[in-house]
C-alpha positions in Angstrom: 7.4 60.5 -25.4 9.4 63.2 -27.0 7.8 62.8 -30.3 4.1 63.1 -28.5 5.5 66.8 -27.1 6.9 67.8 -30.3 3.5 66.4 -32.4 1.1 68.6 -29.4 3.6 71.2 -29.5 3.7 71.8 -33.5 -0.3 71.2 -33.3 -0.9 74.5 -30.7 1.5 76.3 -32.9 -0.6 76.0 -36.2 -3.9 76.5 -33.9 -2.6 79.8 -32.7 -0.9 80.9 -36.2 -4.5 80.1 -37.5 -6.6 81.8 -35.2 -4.1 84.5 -34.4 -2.1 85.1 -37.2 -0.1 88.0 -36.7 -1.9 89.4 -33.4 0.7 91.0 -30.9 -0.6 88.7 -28.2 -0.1 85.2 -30.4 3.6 84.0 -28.9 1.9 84.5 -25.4 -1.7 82.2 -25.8 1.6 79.9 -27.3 3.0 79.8 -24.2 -0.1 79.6 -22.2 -1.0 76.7 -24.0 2.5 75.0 -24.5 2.9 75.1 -20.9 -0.6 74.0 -19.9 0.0 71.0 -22.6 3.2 70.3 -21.0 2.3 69.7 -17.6 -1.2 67.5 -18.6 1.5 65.2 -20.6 3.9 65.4 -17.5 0.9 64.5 -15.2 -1.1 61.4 -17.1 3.0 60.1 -17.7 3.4 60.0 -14.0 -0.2 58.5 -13.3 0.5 55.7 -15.7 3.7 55.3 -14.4 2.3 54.7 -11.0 -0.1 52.4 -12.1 2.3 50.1 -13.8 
């Protein structure tokens, strides 16, 4: 699980550095969309745990 945050993590990072580049607001869509990544992963986790 930790490598699946740290693989979606490093893949918004190169997205924003990408589209971004050196933009003043680039560390804060990283958070945005770290966080928003975060708790999706955090949510389906639980769901499948439930299920099981």
């Amino acid at each position: 699980m930790l490598i699946l945050v740290w693989f979606i993590v490093c893949i918004i990072f190169a997205f924003v550095q990408l589209i971004l580049g050196e933009s003043g607001h680039a560390l804060e869509v990283f958070a945005l969309l770290t966080a928003i990544a975060l708790f999706l992963i955090n949510k389906f986790a639980k769901k499948n745990q439930n299920n099981q």
